[in-house]
C-alpha positions in Angstrom: 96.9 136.0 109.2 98.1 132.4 109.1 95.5 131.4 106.5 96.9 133.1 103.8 99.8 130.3 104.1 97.2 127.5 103.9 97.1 125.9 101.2 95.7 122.3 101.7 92.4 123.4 103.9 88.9 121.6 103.2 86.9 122.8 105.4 86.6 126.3 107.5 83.7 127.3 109.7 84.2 131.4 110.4 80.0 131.3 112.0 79.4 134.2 114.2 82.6 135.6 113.9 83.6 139.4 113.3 84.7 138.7 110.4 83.6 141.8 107.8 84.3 143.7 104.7 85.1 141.5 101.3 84.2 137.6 100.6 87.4 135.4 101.5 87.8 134.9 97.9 91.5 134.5 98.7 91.0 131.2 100.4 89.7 129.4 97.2 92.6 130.7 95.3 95.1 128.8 97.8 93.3 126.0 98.3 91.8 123.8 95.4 90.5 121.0 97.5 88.1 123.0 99.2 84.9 121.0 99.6 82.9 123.4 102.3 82.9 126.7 103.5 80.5 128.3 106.4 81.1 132.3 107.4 77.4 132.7 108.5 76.3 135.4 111.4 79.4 137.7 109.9 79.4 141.3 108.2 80.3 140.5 104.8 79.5 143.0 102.4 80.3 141.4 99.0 80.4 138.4 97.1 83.4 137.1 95.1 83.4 133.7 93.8 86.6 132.5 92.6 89.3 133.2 89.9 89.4 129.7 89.2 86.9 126.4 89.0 87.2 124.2 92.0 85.6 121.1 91.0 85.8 119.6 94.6 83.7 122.6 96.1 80.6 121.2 97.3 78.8 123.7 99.9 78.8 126.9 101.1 77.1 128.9 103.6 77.1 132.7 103.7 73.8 133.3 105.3 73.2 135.9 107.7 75.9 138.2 106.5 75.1 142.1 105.2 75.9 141.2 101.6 74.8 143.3 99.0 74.4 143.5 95.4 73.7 140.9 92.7 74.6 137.1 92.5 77.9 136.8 90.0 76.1 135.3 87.5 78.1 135.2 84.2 80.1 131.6 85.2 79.0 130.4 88.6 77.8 126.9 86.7 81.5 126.8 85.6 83.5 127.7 88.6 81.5 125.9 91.0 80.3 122.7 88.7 79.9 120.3 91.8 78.3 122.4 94.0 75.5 120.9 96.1 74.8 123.4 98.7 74.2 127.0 98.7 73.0 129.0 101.3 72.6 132.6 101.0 69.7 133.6 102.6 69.0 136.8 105.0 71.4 139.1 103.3 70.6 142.3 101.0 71.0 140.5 98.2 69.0 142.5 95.0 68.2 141.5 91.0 67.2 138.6 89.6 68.0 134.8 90.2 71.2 133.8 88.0 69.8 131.4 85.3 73.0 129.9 85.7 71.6 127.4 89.0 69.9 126.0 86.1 73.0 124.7 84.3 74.2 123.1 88.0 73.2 119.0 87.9 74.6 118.3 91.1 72.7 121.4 92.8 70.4 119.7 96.2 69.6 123.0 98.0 69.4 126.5 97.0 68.2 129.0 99.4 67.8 132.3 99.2 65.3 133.5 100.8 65.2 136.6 103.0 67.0 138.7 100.6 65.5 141.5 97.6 65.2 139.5 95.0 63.1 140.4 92.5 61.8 139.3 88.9 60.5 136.2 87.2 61.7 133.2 88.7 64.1 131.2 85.5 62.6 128.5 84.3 65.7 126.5 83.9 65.6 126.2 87.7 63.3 123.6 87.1 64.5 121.7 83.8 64.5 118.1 83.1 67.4 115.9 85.0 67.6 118.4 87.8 68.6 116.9 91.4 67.1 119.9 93.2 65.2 118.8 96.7 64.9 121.9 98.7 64.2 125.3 97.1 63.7 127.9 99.1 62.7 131.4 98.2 60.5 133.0 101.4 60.5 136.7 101.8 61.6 138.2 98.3 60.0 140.4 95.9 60.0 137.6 93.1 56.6 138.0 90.7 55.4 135.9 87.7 53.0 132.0 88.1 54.6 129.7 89.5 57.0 127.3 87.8 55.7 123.6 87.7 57.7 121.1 90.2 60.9 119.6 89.6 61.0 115.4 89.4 62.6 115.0 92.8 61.7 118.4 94.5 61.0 117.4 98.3 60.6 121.1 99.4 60.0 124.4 97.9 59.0 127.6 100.0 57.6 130.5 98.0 56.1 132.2 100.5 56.0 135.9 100.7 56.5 137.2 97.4 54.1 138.5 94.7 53.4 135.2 92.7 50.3 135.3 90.2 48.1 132.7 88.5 47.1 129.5 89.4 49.0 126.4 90.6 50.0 124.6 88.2 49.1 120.9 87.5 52.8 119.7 87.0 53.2 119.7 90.9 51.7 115.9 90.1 54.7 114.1 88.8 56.6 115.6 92.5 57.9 114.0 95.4 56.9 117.0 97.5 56.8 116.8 101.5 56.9 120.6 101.6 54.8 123.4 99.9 54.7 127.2 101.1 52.8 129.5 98.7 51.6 131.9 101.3 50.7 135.5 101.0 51.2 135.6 97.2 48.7 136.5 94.3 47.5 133.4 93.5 44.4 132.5 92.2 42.3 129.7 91.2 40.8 126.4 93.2 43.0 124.0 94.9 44.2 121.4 93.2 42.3 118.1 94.1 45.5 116.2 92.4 47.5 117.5 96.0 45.6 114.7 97.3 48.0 112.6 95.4 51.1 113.5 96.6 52.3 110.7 98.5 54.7 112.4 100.9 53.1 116.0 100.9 53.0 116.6 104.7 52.8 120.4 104.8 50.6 122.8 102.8 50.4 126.2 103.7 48.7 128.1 100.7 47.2 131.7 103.2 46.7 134.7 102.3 45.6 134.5 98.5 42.6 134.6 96.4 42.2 131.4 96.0 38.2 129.9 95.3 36.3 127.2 95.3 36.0 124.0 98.2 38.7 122.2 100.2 38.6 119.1 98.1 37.9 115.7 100.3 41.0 113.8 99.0 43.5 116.7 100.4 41.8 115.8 103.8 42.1 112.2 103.6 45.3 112.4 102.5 47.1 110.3 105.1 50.7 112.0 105.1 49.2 115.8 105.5 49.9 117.4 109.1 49.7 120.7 108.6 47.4 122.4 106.4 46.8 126.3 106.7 44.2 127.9 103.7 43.5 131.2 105.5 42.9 134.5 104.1 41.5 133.6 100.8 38.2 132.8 98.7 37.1 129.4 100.0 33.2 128.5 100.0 31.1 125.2 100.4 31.2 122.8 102.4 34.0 121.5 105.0 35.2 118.2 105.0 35.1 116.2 108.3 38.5 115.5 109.7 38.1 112.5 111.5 40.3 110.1 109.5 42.8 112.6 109.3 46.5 112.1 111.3 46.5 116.5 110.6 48.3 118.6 113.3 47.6 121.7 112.3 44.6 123.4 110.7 43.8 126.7 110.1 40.7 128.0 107.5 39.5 130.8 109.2 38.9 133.8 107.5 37.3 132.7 104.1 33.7 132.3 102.8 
């Protein structure tokens, strides 16, 4: 194959190819510039990060391939220490979530949803001076409460998995313009302090056992299109919605 005499390549796109077996590991061992790599829609089985750092990597993409196993985690932080994007969702992808993400400053999007992940989520994912905006870990088998939001978090999905508690007051001090917590564990009343989120503009929070009334400031809260509180324990009294700018509403099967 010609690409194993490249040695100056910084970007490759393999998408929907046939491409299938082990990660390309080679290709970051040839070239040390590398700043993105996308092989989604293959049949990858495994992945390999590299022997060596590459400080200039700063995506990847390896969604929708058949990969199995854990994520490396013993120097990901290391090896990839610029890395902004990572994409490694709807795969086969089993254990835990490397607390090594934590140790990544640079990190904007991590998703890995669609996979088997399971255990608590670290909560180093969420430490001071992260850059994190979109988190996104739909359709796992993650348990524990849910961690409180990062400073500059814009969206986090969480929806399908087997989350417990209540949410937590920290999602205050968030930029959030995104939150899915649907069909999880939770528990609890909804936080009237969502009201306050400035830029929240989607709430879906279905299918829990969540209690208590749909606070009036979450209704006039200006930014909010979409709001979707199925499925759980609500009671009292409905707000109106005619100041609202919502899209979407859905509250049907509650008390």
């Amino acid at each position: 194959m010609f690409l194993l005499h490249q040695n100056s390549l910084t970007s490759v796109d393999f998408s929907s190819c046939r491409l299938e077996g082990l990660f390309l590991y080679w290709l970051f061992e040839n070239n040390t510039k590398f700043t993105e790599l996308r092989v989604r829609n293959c049949s990858f089985t495994v992945l390999q990060l590299p022997l060596h750092p590459l400080t200039s990597m700063r995506g990847i993409d390896v969604s929708d391939n058949n990969i199995t196993g854990q994520i490396p985690d013993k120097n990901i932080s290391s090896v990839l220490p610029n890395l902004q994007y990572l994409n490694l969702s709807r795969n086969h992808i089993q254990g835990s979530i490397s607390r090594e993400f934590g140790k990544m400053s640079l990190f904007r999007t991590l998703d890995l949803s669609n996979n088997h992940l399971s255990e608590e989520i670290p909560k180093n994912i969420s430490r001071d001076g992260s850059q994190l905006k979109n988190l996104k870990l739909s359709n796992n088998r993650l348990y524990g409460p849910v961690f409180p939001c990062l400073k500059y978090l814009e969206e986090l999905y969480l929806d399908n998995n087997t989350l417990y508690g209540s949410i937590p007051n920290g999602f205050l001090n968030s930029s959030l313009q995104v939150l899915s917590l649907s069909y999880n564990n939770l528990v609890g009343k909804l936080p009237s302090l969502i009201g306050n989120f400035s830029n929240l503009a989607k709430l879906s929070l279905s299918n829990n056992h969540l209690e208590g009334t749909i606070p009036t400031c979450l209704v006039e809260h200006q930014p909010l299109l979409y709001l979707e509180v199925s499925n759980n324990n609500l009671t009292g009294y409905v707000p109106p919605f005619v100041n609202s700018s919502m899209t979407y509403i859905h509250l049907s099967n509650n008390r």
